[in-house]
C-alpha positions in Angstrom: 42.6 211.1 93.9 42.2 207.6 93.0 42.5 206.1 88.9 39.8 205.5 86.7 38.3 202.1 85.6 38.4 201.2 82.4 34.8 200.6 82.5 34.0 204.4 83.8 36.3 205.9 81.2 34.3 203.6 78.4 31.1 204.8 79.5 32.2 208.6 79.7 33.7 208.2 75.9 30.1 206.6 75.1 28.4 209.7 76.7 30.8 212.5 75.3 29.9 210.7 71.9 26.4 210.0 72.1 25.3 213.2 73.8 23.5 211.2 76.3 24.1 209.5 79.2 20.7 206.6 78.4 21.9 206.4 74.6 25.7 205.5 76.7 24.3 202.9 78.5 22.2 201.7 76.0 25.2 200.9 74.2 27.4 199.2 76.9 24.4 197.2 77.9 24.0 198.7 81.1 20.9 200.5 82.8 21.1 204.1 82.8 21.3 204.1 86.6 24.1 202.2 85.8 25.7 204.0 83.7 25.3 207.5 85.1 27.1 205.9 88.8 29.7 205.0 86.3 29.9 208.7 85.7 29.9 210.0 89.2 32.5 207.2 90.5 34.4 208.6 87.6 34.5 212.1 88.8 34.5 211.7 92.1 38.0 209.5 91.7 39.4 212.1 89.2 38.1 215.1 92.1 37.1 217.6 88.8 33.1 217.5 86.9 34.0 216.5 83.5 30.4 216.3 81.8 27.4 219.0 81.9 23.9 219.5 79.9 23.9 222.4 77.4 21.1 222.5 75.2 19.3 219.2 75.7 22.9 217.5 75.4 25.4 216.0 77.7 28.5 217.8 76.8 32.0 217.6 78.0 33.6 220.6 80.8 36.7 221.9 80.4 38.4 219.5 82.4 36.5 216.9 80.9 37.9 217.8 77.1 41.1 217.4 78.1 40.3 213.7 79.7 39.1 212.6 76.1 42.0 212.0 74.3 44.0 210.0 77.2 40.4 208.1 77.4 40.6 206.9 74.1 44.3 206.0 74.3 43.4 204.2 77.0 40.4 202.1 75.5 42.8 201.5 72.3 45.1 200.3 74.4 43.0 197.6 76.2 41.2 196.6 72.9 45.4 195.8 71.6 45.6 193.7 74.9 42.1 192.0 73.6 43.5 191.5 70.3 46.8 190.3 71.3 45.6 188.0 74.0 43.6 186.4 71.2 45.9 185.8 69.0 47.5 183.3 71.4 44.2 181.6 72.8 43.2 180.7 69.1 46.3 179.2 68.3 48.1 181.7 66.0 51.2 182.9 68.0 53.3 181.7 70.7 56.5 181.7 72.0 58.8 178.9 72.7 62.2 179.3 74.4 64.9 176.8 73.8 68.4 175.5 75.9 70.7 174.0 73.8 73.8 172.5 72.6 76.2 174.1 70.5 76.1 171.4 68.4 72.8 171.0 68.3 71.9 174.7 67.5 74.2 174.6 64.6 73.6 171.4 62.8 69.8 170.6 64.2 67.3 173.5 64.6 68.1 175.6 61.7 66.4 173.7 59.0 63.6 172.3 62.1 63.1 176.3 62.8 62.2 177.1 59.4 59.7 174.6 59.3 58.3 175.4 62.7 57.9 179.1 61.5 56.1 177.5 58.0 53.7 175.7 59.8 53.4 179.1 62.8 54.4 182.3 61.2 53.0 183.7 64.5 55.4 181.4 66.9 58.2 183.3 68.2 61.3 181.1 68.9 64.4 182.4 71.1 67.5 180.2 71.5 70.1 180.0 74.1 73.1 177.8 74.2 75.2 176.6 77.1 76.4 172.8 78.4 73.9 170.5 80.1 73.8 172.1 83.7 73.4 175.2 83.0 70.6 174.3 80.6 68.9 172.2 82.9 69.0 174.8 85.8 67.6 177.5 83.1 65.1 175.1 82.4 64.2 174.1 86.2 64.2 178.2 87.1 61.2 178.7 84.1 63.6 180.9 82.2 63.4 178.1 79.4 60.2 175.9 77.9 61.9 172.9 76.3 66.1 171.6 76.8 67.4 169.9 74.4 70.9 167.9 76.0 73.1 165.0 75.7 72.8 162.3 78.5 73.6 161.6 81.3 71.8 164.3 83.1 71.7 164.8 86.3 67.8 163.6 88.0 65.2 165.8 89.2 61.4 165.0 90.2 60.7 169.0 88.5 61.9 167.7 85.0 61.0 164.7 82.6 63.6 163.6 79.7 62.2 161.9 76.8 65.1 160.2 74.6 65.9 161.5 71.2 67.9 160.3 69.0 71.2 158.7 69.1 74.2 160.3 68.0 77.5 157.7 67.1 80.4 159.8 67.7 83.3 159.4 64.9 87.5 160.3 64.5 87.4 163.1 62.2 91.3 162.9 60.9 93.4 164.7 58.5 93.5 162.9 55.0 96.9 162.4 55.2 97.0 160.9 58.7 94.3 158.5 58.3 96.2 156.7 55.0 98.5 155.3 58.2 95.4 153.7 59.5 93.5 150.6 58.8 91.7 150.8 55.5 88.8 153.0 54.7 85.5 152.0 57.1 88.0 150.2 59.8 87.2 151.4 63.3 90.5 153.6 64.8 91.1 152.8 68.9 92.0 154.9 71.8 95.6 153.9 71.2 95.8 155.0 67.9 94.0 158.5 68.1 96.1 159.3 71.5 99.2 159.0 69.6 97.9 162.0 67.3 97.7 165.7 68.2 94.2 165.3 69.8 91.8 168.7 69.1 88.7 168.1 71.8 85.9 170.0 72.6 86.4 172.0 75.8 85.6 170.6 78.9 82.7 170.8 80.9 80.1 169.0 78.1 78.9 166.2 77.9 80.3 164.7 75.2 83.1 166.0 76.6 82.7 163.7 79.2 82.1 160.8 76.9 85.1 161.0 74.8 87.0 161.6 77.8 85.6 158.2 79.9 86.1 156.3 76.9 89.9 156.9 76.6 89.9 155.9 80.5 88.1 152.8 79.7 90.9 152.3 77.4 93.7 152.9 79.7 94.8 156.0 77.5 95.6 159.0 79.0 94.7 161.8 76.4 96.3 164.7 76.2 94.8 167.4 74.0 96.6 170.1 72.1 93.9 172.3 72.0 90.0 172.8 73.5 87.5 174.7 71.8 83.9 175.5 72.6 83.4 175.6 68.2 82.9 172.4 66.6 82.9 174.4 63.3 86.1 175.2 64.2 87.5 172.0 65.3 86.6 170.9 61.7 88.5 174.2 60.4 92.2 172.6 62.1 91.6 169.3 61.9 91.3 170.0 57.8 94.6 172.1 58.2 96.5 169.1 59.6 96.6 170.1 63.0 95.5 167.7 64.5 92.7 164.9 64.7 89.2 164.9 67.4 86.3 163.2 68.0 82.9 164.8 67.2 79.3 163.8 66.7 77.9 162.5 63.9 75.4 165.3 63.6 78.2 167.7 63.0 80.0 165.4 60.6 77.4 165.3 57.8 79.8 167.9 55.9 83.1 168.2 56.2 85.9 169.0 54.5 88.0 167.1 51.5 91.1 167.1 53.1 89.2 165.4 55.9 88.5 161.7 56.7 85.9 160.3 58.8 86.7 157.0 61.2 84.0 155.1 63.3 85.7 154.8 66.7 86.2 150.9 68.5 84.7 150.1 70.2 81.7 152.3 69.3 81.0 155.3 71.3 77.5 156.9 71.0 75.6 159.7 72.7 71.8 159.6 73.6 70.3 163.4 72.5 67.3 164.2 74.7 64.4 167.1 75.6 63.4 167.6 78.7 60.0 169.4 79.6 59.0 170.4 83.2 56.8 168.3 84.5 54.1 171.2 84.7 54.6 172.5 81.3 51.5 173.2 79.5 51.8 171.6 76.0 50.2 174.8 73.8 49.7 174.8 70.2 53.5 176.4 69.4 55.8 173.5 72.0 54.0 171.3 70.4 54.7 171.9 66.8 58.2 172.4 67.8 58.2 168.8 69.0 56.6 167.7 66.0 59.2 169.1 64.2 61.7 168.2 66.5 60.8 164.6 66.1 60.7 164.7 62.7 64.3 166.6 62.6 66.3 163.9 64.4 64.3 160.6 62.9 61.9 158.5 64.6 63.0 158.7 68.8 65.0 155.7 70.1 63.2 155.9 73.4 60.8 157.1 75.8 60.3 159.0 78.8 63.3 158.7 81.1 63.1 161.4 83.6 62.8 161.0 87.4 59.2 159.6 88.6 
């Protein structure tokens, strides 16, 4: 016994509701030829006669009364696959999966989402976090549309990176700590934050990576008290007196009173990036999220700078 076509059951439902197998086909613009083959395909794949002619009228059998009602769950079911395959060629939903940063999922996309979803009601947006490589091999596998990362990244002719924003990265400091500092706006060095309970985001970022290389490049050894993966709650010890750390700006833009904010010297910055594969389709939904994107972390500071 083989399965019906959706085009035989259609043309049964027309006949079981028109009575006749040339009113069917006139309906489903087909011949009635056509349309009573349709019929006899039908059967002969299902092995039982599910349509017969009492009183002038084509009228279901037995067998073919109890085929109705999975027939027109069926035919409801492919006009849903119609209606929801529409909905994404005209432009009204989507779906968009992101990589990210921690820090970048907290203090970026939240008020960028709810825009996105303004402008896209129908665009469903998943988020997943995790540190650069991770991300990137996510990204590479197609399990992800769009990565958003701090550079350096590793290259790949697959991916392209377009550059951002840039983020400074700052000494956030207990209050009471920083009045044995310079005054207020002087730049703190390596030196001088090594010599203070250090509280660093945990290794394996980054920024990690950044903060790290630019003690080395200061001949400081560092020696943090504690690693977190939380920036929220880096903030949370740092305003206990704990400790001091370096975070990015983009987490810094609250913090709290007990808490003091230090540019570093020399400056330290990281470069915030998306990267697309290279055979992404841009649809309606990625690219209002980079509209938004764009519009969330100022006006880029670059271009393209992924592998040729």
């Amino acid at each position: 016994m083989g399965h019906p076509t959706l085009r035989q059951l259609m043309t049964f439902l027309a006949a079981v509701d028109s009575g006749s197998i040339t009113s069917a086909a006139k309906s489903l613009h087909l011949t009635q030829p056509a349309a009573s083959q349709q019929l006899r395909d039908l059967e002969r794949a299902l092995g039982v006669r599910l349509l017969e002619r009492a009183k002038g009228r084509i009228m279901p059998t037995r067998a073919g009364e109890a085929v109705v009602a999975a027939a027109r769950r069926t035919q409801s079911a492919a006009d849903d696959i119609v209606a929801a395959a529409a909905a994404f060629r005209d432009g009204a939903a989507g779906r968009v999966r992101v990589g990210t940063g921690a820090t970048a999922c907290i203090y970026l996309l939240p008020q960028m989402l709810a825009r996105v979803k303004r402008r896209m009601p129908g665009l469903e947006v998943t988020v997943a976090t995790g540190n650069t490589p991770d991300i990137l091999d996510r990204l590479e596998a197609g399990a992800l549309d769009i990565a958003l990362v701090t550079l350096p990244m590793r290259t790949s002719r697959a991916v392209v990176a377009t550059r951002l924003a840039i983020d400074p990265l700052l000494a956030l400091l207990p209050k009471a700590r920083a009045k044995a500092f310079a005054p207020d706006g002087a730049g703190i060095g390596a030196a001088q934050l090594a010599g203070l309970p250090l509280i660093l985001y945990e290794a394996g970022s980054n920024t990690r990576k950044l903060v790290d290389d630019w003690f080395a490049r200061a001949s400081v050894t560092a020696s943090p008290i504690m690693e977190l993966g939380s920036v929220e709650a880096i903030k949370v010890l740092v305003a206990s007196g704990l400790g001091a750390s370096i975070l990015p700006k983009l987490a810094l833009r609250e913090v709290a009173r007990a808490t003091v904010v230090r540019p570093l010297r020399p400056a330290l910055n990281r470069d915030l990036a998306y990267v697309l594969r290279k055979d992404k389709v841009i649809d309606r939904g990625l690219r209002v999220f980079l509209d938004e994107l764009a519009r969330a972390a100022g006006k880029p500071a670059g271009g393209r700078i992924g592998a040729p």
